[in-house]
N, C-alpha and C positions, 0 to 999 in steps of 0.2 A: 158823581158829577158827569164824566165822560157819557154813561149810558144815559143817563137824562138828555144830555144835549142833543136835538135835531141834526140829521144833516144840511149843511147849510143848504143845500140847493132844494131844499122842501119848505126853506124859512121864509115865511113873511116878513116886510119890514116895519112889521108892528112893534109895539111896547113889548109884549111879553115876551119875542125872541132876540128883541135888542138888548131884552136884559139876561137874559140865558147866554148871549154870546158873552158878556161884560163879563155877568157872573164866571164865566168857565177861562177868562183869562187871567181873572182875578184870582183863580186856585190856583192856576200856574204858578202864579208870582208867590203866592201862597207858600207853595210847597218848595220854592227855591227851585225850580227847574233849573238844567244849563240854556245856552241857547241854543244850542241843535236841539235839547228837545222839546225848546221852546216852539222851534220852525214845525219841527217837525210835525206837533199836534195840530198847529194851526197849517198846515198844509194837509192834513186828515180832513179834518174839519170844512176848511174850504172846497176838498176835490180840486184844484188845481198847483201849480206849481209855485210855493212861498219861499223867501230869502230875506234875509239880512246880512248886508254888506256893508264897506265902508267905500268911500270917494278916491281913494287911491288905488285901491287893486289889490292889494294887503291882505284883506279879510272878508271871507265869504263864506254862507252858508247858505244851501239850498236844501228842500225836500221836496217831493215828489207827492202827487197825493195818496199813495200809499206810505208813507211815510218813511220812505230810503231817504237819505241824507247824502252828500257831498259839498261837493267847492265851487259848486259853478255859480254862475252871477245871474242878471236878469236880462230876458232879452229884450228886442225892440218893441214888441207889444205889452208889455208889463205897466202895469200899473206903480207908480212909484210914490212914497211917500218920506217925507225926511223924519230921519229920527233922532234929534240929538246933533250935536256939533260934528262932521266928517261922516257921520252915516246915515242909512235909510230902509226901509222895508219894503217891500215889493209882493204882488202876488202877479203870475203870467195867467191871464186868462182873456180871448179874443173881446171885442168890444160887442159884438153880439149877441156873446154869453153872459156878459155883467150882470151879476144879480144885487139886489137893493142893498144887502146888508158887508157889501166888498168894500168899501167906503168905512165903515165902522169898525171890521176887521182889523183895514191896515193902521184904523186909530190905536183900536186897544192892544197891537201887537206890537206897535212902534212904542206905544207907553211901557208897555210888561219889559220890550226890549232895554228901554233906556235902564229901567229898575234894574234887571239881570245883568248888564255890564255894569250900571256901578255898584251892583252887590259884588260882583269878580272884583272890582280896580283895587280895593286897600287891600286886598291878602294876596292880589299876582303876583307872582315871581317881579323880582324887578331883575331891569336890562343885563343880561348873561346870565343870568340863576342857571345853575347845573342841571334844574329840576326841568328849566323850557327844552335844554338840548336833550335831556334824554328822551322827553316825549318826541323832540323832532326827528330822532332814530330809532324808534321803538317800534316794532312790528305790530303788536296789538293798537296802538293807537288811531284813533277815527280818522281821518281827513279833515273835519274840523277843527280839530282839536289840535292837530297838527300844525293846520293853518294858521289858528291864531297864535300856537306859539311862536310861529314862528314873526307873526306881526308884532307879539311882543319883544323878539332878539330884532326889531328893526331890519329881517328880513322878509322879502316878497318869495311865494312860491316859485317865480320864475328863477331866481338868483341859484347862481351853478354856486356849488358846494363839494367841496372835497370832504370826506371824514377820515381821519387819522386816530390810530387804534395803538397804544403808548404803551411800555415796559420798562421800567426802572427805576432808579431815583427818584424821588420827588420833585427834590431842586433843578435837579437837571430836564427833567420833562418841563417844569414850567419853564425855563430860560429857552427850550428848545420851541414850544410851544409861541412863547409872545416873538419870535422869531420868524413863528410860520405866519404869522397873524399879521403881521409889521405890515402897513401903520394900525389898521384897524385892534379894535379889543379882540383877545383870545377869547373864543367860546369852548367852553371847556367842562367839562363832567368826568366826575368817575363810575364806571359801568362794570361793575361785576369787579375784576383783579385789574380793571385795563383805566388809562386813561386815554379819556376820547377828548377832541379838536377839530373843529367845525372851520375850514378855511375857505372862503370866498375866493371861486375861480379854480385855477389849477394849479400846482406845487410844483415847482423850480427842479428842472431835471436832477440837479446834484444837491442834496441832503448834508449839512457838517452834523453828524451827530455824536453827543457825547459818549463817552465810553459809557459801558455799562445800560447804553439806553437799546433796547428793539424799538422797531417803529414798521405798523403795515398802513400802507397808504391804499384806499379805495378809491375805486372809480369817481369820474365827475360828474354828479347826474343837478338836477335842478331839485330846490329844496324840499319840495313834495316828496321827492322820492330817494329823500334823505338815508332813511330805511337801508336802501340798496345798499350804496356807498359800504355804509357803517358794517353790513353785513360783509362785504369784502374786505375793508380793512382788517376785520379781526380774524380771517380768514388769512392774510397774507403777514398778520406781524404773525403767526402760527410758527411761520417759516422763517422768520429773523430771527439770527444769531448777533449776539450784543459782541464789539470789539472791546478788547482788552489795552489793547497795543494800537502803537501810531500808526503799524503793518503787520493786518492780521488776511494771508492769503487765505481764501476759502471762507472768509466768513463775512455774512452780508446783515449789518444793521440795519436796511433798511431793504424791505420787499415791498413791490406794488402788486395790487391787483391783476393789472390789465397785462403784467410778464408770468403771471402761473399757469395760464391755459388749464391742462386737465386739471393740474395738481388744484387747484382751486376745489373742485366736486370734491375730491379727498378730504381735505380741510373742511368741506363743509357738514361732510357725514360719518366721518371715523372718528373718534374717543378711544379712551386707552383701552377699555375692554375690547375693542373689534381687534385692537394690536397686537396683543398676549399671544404667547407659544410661535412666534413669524424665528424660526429658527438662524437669519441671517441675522438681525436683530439682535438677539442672545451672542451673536460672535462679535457685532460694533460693540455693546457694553462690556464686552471682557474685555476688547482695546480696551477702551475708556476706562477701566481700571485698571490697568497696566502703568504705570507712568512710562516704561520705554514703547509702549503701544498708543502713547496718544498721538505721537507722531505720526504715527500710520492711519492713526484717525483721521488727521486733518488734511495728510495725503492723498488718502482716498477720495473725500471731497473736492480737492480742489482737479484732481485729474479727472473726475466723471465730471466737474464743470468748464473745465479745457479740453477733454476730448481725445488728447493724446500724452502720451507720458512727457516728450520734449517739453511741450508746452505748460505743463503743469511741472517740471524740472524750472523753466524761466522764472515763472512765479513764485517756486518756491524758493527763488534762488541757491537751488541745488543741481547736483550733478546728475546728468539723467541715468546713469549706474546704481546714483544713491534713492532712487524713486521707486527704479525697478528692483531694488530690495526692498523696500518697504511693501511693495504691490505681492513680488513674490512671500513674502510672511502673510497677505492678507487672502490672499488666492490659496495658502495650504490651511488658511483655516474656513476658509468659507465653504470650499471643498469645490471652486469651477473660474475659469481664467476671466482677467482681465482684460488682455489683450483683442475680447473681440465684442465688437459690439452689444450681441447678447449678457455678454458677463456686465459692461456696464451699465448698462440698462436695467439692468434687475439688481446691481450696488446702488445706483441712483433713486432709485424704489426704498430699498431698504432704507437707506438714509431720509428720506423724506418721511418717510411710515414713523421713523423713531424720533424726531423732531416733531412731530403731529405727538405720537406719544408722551410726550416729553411739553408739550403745551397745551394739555386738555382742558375744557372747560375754564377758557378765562374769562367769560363774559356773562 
Protein backbone atom coordinates (compact mmCIF):
# COMPACT_ATOMS: atom_id res chain seq x y z
CA UNK A 1 0.00 0.00 0.00
CA UNK A 2 2.83 2.52 1.26
CA UNK A 3 4.67 1.93 -2.37
CA UNK A 4 1.48 2.46 -4.36
CA UNK A 5 0.81 5.68 -2.80
CA UNK A 6 2.02 8.99 -4.60
CA UNK A 7 3.75 11.48 -2.87
CA UNK A 8 1.33 14.03 -1.92
CA UNK A 9 2.85 16.95 -3.54
CA UNK A 10 2.63 15.09 -7.23
CA UNK A 11 -1.12 14.46 -6.28
CA UNK A 12 -3.97 15.81 -8.13
CA UNK A 13 -7.14 16.63 -6.48
CA UNK A 14 -8.89 14.11 -8.63
CA UNK A 15 -10.97 11.01 -7.67
CA UNK A 16 -8.32 8.59 -8.18
CA UNK A 17 -5.92 10.14 -5.68
CA UNK A 18 -8.53 11.20 -3.25
CA UNK A 19 -9.10 7.71 -3.11
CA UNK A 20 -5.57 6.39 -2.63
CA UNK A 21 -5.14 9.00 0.17
CA UNK A 22 -8.59 7.48 1.89
CA UNK A 23 -7.59 4.14 1.04
CA UNK A 24 -3.96 4.42 2.73
CA UNK A 25 -5.53 5.88 6.04
CA UNK A 26 -7.83 3.32 5.94
CA UNK A 27 -4.92 0.59 6.31
CA UNK A 28 -3.59 2.46 9.01
CA UNK A 29 -6.66 2.07 10.96
CA UNK A 30 -6.60 -1.22 9.51
CA UNK A 31 -3.53 -2.47 10.90
CA UNK A 32 -4.09 -0.85 14.50
CA UNK A 33 -1.25 1.64 14.27
CA UNK A 34 -0.35 3.68 17.54
CA UNK A 35 -0.63 7.23 17.11
CA UNK A 36 2.81 8.43 16.65
CA UNK A 37 2.82 6.15 13.89
CA UNK A 38 -0.22 7.21 12.93
CA UNK A 39 1.50 11.09 12.72
CA UNK A 40 4.18 9.84 11.69
CA UNK A 41 3.05 8.25 8.10
CA UNK A 42 0.87 10.96 7.58
CA UNK A 43 3.76 13.52 8.07
CA UNK A 44 5.72 11.09 5.23
CA UNK A 45 3.19 11.40 3.27
CA UNK A 46 2.29 15.08 3.34
CA UNK A 47 6.16 16.39 3.24
CA UNK A 48 5.49 18.73 5.89
CA UNK A 49 5.16 18.87 9.45
CA UNK A 50 1.72 16.74 11.20
CA UNK A 51 0.39 16.49 14.89
CA UNK A 52 -2.20 15.57 17.11
CA UNK A 53 -2.67 17.15 20.21
CA UNK A 54 -5.07 17.88 22.80
CA UNK A 55 -6.69 21.77 24.03
CA UNK A 56 -4.87 21.54 27.28
CA UNK A 57 -1.30 21.13 26.66
CA UNK A 58 -1.32 17.46 28.06
CA UNK A 59 -0.72 15.63 24.86
CA UNK A 60 1.13 16.17 21.90
CA UNK A 61 2.48 14.49 19.00
CA UNK A 62 4.40 15.85 16.24
CA UNK A 63 6.51 14.27 13.07
CA UNK A 64 8.55 15.81 10.85
CA UNK A 65 8.42 14.91 7.19
CA UNK A 66 10.88 12.58 7.40
CA UNK A 67 9.18 10.87 9.84
CA UNK A 68 11.05 11.77 13.55
CA UNK A 69 8.51 12.07 16.07
CA UNK A 70 8.34 14.29 19.32
CA UNK A 71 6.20 16.43 21.57
CA UNK A 72 5.90 19.55 20.13
CA UNK A 73 2.66 21.16 19.29
CA UNK A 74 1.52 23.30 16.07
CA UNK A 75 2.54 26.56 15.22
CA UNK A 76 1.03 29.76 14.11
CA UNK A 77 0.81 28.94 10.60
CA UNK A 78 -0.65 25.40 10.92
CA UNK A 79 -3.57 24.46 9.58
CA UNK A 80 -5.91 23.09 12.19
CA UNK A 81 -8.73 20.83 12.34
CA UNK A 82 -10.70 19.45 15.50
CA UNK A 83 -10.84 15.93 16.11
CA UNK A 84 -13.02 14.74 18.59
CA UNK A 85 -14.08 16.38 22.04
CA UNK A 86 -10.54 18.35 23.60
CA UNK A 87 -8.46 17.55 20.55
CA UNK A 88 -7.25 18.31 16.94
CA UNK A 89 -4.96 17.65 14.11
CA UNK A 90 -2.75 19.94 12.46
CA UNK A 91 -0.51 19.88 9.48
CA UNK A 92 2.26 23.30 9.37
CA UNK A 93 2.54 24.03 5.89
CA UNK A 94 2.89 28.08 4.62
CA UNK A 95 -0.26 29.24 2.84
CA UNK A 96 1.43 29.45 -0.32
CA UNK A 97 2.48 25.95 -0.42
CA UNK A 98 -1.16 24.47 0.11
CA UNK A 99 -1.88 21.79 -2.07
CA UNK A 100 -5.52 20.50 -2.88
CA UNK A 101 -5.66 17.42 -1.23
CA UNK A 102 -4.19 19.16 2.74
CA UNK A 103 -7.99 19.52 3.37
CA UNK A 104 -8.82 15.87 3.06
CA UNK A 105 -5.70 14.80 4.76
CA UNK A 106 -6.49 16.42 7.92
CA UNK A 107 -10.24 14.84 7.37
CA UNK A 108 -9.02 11.24 7.15
CA UNK A 109 -6.27 11.73 9.81
CA UNK A 110 -8.65 13.36 12.30
CA UNK A 111 -11.10 10.24 11.64
CA UNK A 112 -8.23 7.34 11.77
CA UNK A 113 -7.17 9.54 14.95
CA UNK A 114 -10.43 9.57 16.81
CA UNK A 115 -10.68 5.50 15.95
CA UNK A 116 -6.91 4.99 17.43
CA UNK A 117 -7.69 6.79 20.80
CA UNK A 118 -10.73 5.03 21.29
CA UNK A 119 -9.33 1.75 20.27
CA UNK A 120 -6.44 2.84 23.34
CA UNK A 121 -9.38 4.20 25.98
CA UNK A 122 -10.99 0.63 27.25
CA UNK A 123 -7.55 -1.30 27.86
CA UNK A 124 -5.55 2.11 29.18
CA UNK A 125 -4.10 1.78 32.39
CA UNK A 126 -6.55 3.72 34.40
CA UNK A 127 -5.42 6.79 36.84
CA UNK A 128 -1.98 5.47 38.68
CA UNK A 129 -1.62 2.03 36.98
CA UNK A 130 2.18 1.16 38.01
CA UNK A 131 2.48 0.26 34.35
CA UNK A 132 1.82 4.59 33.18
CA UNK A 133 4.77 5.33 35.91
CA UNK A 134 7.13 2.93 34.77
CA UNK A 135 6.91 4.14 31.13
CA UNK A 136 7.19 7.72 32.66
CA UNK A 137 10.74 6.62 34.01
CA UNK A 138 11.84 4.29 31.50
CA UNK A 139 14.79 5.30 29.41
CA UNK A 140 13.89 3.40 26.31
CA UNK A 141 10.49 5.02 26.07
CA UNK A 142 9.40 7.51 23.15
CA UNK A 143 8.40 10.99 24.15
CA UNK A 144 5.15 10.33 23.08
CA UNK A 145 4.54 7.72 24.72
CA UNK A 146 5.75 9.19 27.59
CA UNK A 147 3.60 12.17 27.12
CA UNK A 148 0.55 10.51 27.12
CA UNK A 149 1.25 8.69 30.00
CA UNK A 150 1.68 10.81 31.68
CA UNK A 151 -1.79 12.73 30.40
CA UNK A 152 -3.12 9.60 31.61
CA UNK A 153 -1.68 10.03 35.54
CA UNK A 154 -3.29 13.54 35.14
CA UNK A 155 0.04 15.04 34.77
CA UNK A 156 1.36 17.71 32.19
CA UNK A 157 4.94 17.59 30.97
CA UNK A 158 5.73 20.81 32.55
CA UNK A 159 4.84 19.59 36.17
CA UNK A 160 8.27 19.26 38.38
CA UNK A 161 8.54 15.72 39.75
CA UNK A 162 10.57 14.24 42.28
CA UNK A 163 11.28 10.14 41.86
CA UNK A 164 11.91 8.33 44.90
CA UNK A 165 13.60 4.92 44.58
CA UNK A 166 12.30 2.47 47.93
CA UNK A 167 13.93 -0.52 50.14
CA UNK A 168 12.06 -2.40 52.64
CA UNK A 169 8.98 -3.55 54.01
CA UNK A 170 6.04 -3.47 52.12
CA UNK A 171 3.71 -1.86 54.53
CA UNK A 172 6.04 0.52 55.69
CA UNK A 173 7.01 1.78 52.14
CA UNK A 174 3.39 2.21 51.39
CA UNK A 175 2.43 4.31 54.79
CA UNK A 176 5.87 6.08 53.87
CA UNK A 177 4.98 6.64 50.34
CA UNK A 178 0.88 8.07 50.80
CA UNK A 179 3.05 10.39 53.09
CA UNK A 180 5.09 11.77 50.59
CA UNK A 181 2.16 12.00 48.30
CA UNK A 182 -0.24 13.78 50.99
CA UNK A 183 -2.95 15.12 49.76
CA UNK A 184 -2.42 14.06 46.38
CA UNK A 185 -2.64 10.00 45.14
CA UNK A 186 0.71 8.09 45.55
CA UNK A 187 1.97 7.27 42.14
CA UNK A 188 3.83 4.31 42.67
CA UNK A 189 5.38 1.15 40.69
CA UNK A 190 7.62 -1.68 41.48
CA UNK A 191 10.92 -1.47 39.19
CA UNK A 192 13.23 -4.25 39.27
CA UNK A 193 13.76 -4.99 43.52
CA UNK A 194 12.92 -1.24 44.26
CA UNK A 195 9.98 0.58 44.88
CA UNK A 196 9.42 3.75 43.04
CA UNK A 197 7.11 7.11 43.96
CA UNK A 198 6.40 9.84 41.62
CA UNK A 199 6.02 13.06 43.94
CA UNK A 200 4.86 16.44 42.65
CA UNK A 201 7.20 19.24 43.33
CA UNK A 202 10.07 18.93 45.90
CA UNK A 203 10.38 16.70 49.12
CA UNK A 204 10.40 18.30 52.55
CA UNK A 205 14.14 18.61 53.87
CA UNK A 206 13.61 16.17 56.73
CA UNK A 207 12.38 12.58 55.85
CA UNK A 208 10.61 10.27 59.19
CA UNK A 209 11.48 7.04 57.83
CA UNK A 210 10.59 3.82 59.19
CA UNK A 211 13.09 1.49 60.33
CA UNK A 212 14.08 -1.06 58.12
CA UNK A 213 13.20 1.23 55.16
CA UNK A 214 16.26 2.95 52.61
CA UNK A 215 15.05 5.56 50.57
CA UNK A 216 17.19 7.54 47.44
CA UNK A 217 15.62 10.56 46.45
CA UNK A 218 16.36 12.09 42.84
CA UNK A 219 16.65 15.18 41.54
CA UNK A 220 13.66 17.64 40.58
CA UNK A 221 13.41 17.77 36.82
CA UNK A 222 9.86 18.29 34.98
CA UNK A 223 7.86 15.28 33.99
CA UNK A 224 9.40 14.65 30.53
CA UNK A 225 12.55 14.12 31.95
CA UNK A 226 11.24 11.82 34.50
CA UNK A 227 13.84 9.50 33.21
CA UNK A 228 16.47 11.54 34.88
CA UNK A 229 15.14 11.76 38.36
CA UNK A 230 14.42 7.98 38.65
CA UNK A 231 17.94 7.39 37.28
CA UNK A 232 19.33 9.32 40.35
CA UNK A 233 17.25 8.13 42.91
CA UNK A 234 18.26 4.51 42.42
CA UNK A 235 21.61 5.66 42.30
CA UNK A 236 21.42 7.37 45.70
CA UNK A 237 19.18 4.69 47.69
CA UNK A 238 22.62 2.61 46.54
CA UNK A 239 24.03 4.47 49.35
CA UNK A 240 21.32 4.26 52.05
CA UNK A 241 21.70 2.44 55.12
CA UNK A 242 18.13 1.42 56.63
CA UNK A 243 18.04 2.38 60.86
CA UNK A 244 17.56 -0.09 63.17
CA UNK A 245 17.36 1.92 66.21
CA UNK A 246 15.75 5.30 67.32
CA UNK A 247 19.77 6.38 67.30
CA UNK A 248 21.75 4.88 64.88
CA UNK A 249 25.05 7.33 64.47
CA UNK A 250 26.66 6.67 60.95
CA UNK A 251 23.79 5.51 59.28
CA UNK A 252 21.70 7.35 56.82
CA UNK A 253 18.23 6.07 55.64
CA UNK A 254 17.73 8.40 53.40
CA UNK A 255 20.32 9.80 50.64
CA UNK A 256 19.58 12.47 47.85
CA UNK A 257 20.93 12.74 44.69
CA UNK A 258 21.92 16.26 44.54
CA UNK A 259 24.50 15.49 48.16
CA UNK A 260 26.68 12.52 46.16
CA UNK A 261 28.58 14.69 43.81
CA UNK A 262 31.39 12.23 42.41
CA UNK A 263 30.05 9.37 44.31
CA UNK A 264 27.03 9.42 42.14
CA UNK A 265 29.30 8.46 38.53
CA UNK A 266 30.30 5.37 41.03
CA UNK A 267 26.93 4.32 41.47
CA UNK A 268 26.18 4.80 38.15
CA UNK A 269 28.87 2.53 36.55
CA UNK A 270 30.27 -0.03 39.15
CA UNK A 271 28.49 -3.61 39.86
CA UNK A 272 29.87 -6.10 42.16
CA UNK A 273 32.12 -7.60 39.58
CA UNK A 274 34.15 -4.23 39.10
CA UNK A 275 34.45 -4.50 43.20
CA UNK A 276 36.17 -8.06 43.76
CA UNK A 277 39.73 -8.54 45.12
CA UNK A 278 39.75 -4.19 46.44
CA UNK A 279 41.91 -5.63 49.38
CA UNK A 280 40.65 -2.82 51.92
CA UNK A 281 37.20 -4.21 51.35
CA UNK A 282 38.22 -7.83 52.42
CA UNK A 283 39.57 -6.08 55.90
CA UNK A 284 35.68 -3.99 56.29
CA UNK A 285 34.05 -7.60 55.83
CA UNK A 286 36.17 -9.37 58.37
CA UNK A 287 35.01 -6.49 60.76
CA UNK A 288 31.70 -7.12 59.89
CA UNK A 289 31.97 -10.57 60.83
CA UNK A 290 33.66 -10.01 64.05
CA UNK A 291 30.78 -9.25 66.43
CA UNK A 292 33.54 -7.27 68.67
CA UNK A 293 34.60 -5.67 65.15
CA UNK A 294 31.24 -4.27 64.10
CA UNK A 295 31.80 -1.72 66.48
CA UNK A 296 34.77 -0.65 64.70
CA UNK A 297 32.77 -0.78 61.58
CA UNK A 298 30.38 1.79 62.42
CA UNK A 299 33.24 3.86 63.98
CA UNK A 300 34.85 4.01 61.03
CA UNK A 301 32.02 5.45 59.19
CA UNK A 302 30.93 7.83 61.30
CA UNK A 303 34.55 9.41 61.82
CA UNK A 304 35.31 9.58 57.96
CA UNK A 305 31.69 11.39 58.08
CA UNK A 306 32.85 13.86 60.95
CA UNK A 307 36.17 14.39 59.95
CA UNK A 308 37.78 14.28 63.16
CA UNK A 309 38.02 11.69 65.85
CA UNK A 310 36.53 14.25 68.72
CA UNK A 311 33.82 14.79 66.66
CA UNK A 312 32.79 11.50 65.80
CA UNK A 313 33.65 10.59 69.91
CA UNK A 314 30.28 13.36 70.45
CA UNK A 315 28.20 11.30 68.09
CA UNK A 316 29.17 8.31 69.25
CA UNK A 317 28.60 9.39 72.53
CA UNK A 318 31.95 7.94 73.55
CA UNK A 319 35.19 8.83 74.93
CA UNK A 320 37.63 9.99 72.47
CA UNK A 321 40.20 7.34 73.99
CA UNK A 322 37.53 4.81 73.19
CA UNK A 323 37.50 5.87 69.23
CA UNK A 324 40.98 6.05 69.06
CA UNK A 325 41.16 2.35 69.92
CA UNK A 326 38.82 1.24 67.81
CA UNK A 327 40.68 3.55 64.73
CA UNK A 328 43.93 2.01 66.06
CA UNK A 329 42.66 -1.88 65.62
CA UNK A 330 41.33 -0.55 62.14
CA UNK A 331 44.66 1.17 61.09
CA UNK A 332 46.81 -2.23 62.12
CA UNK A 333 44.53 -4.12 59.90
CA UNK A 334 44.31 -2.08 56.99
CA UNK A 335 47.90 -1.69 57.13
CA UNK A 336 48.07 2.77 56.73
CA UNK A 337 46.85 5.63 59.40
CA UNK A 338 43.98 7.43 59.94
CA UNK A 339 44.93 10.31 61.34
CA UNK A 340 45.65 12.01 58.14
CA UNK A 341 43.70 13.05 55.51
CA UNK A 342 44.99 10.54 52.97
CA UNK A 343 44.16 7.51 55.24
CA UNK A 344 40.65 8.89 55.30
CA UNK A 345 39.98 9.44 52.06
CA UNK A 346 40.84 6.26 50.78
CA UNK A 347 38.59 4.40 54.16
CA UNK A 348 35.82 6.72 52.68
CA UNK A 349 36.37 4.97 49.14
CA UNK A 350 36.45 1.83 50.65
CA UNK A 351 33.37 2.13 52.36
CA UNK A 352 31.39 3.40 49.66
CA UNK A 353 32.82 0.83 46.90
CA UNK A 354 31.36 -1.88 49.54
CA UNK A 355 27.89 -0.46 49.97
CA UNK A 356 27.76 -0.04 46.05
CA UNK A 357 28.90 -3.91 46.43
CA UNK A 358 26.53 -4.63 48.65
CA UNK A 359 23.52 -3.04 46.47
CA UNK A 360 24.06 -4.26 42.83
CA UNK A 361 21.53 -4.40 40.41
CA UNK A 362 18.40 -3.29 42.00
CA UNK A 363 16.49 -2.01 39.36
Amino acid sequence: MYGLLMRLSALDADAEHAIRLISFFDTLVEQQVSVEELVRNAAVVAECAVGVQDLDGAFAIRAAPDGVSDTGRSGPEATVKKMGPGHQVWLQRSPDQALPLDELLLERLAIAGIVTLGRGEPSAPVLGDPALLELVVGRSTAAPERTRALHLLGLKPCTRLTLVAMLGPVDAISQLAAHLAAPARPLRAIIGSLHATAVVGVLPDELEVPNGVTVGVGTTEVAVDAAVSWEKAVRAVRYATARTGAADPGVHPVVRAADLGPLELLAGTLRSADIRGVGDIDVLDALAADPSGRDVLQTLGVVVEAGSLREAARKLHLHHNSVAARLARAEEQLGYPLNQPTGIARLGLALALRRLRDTDLLA
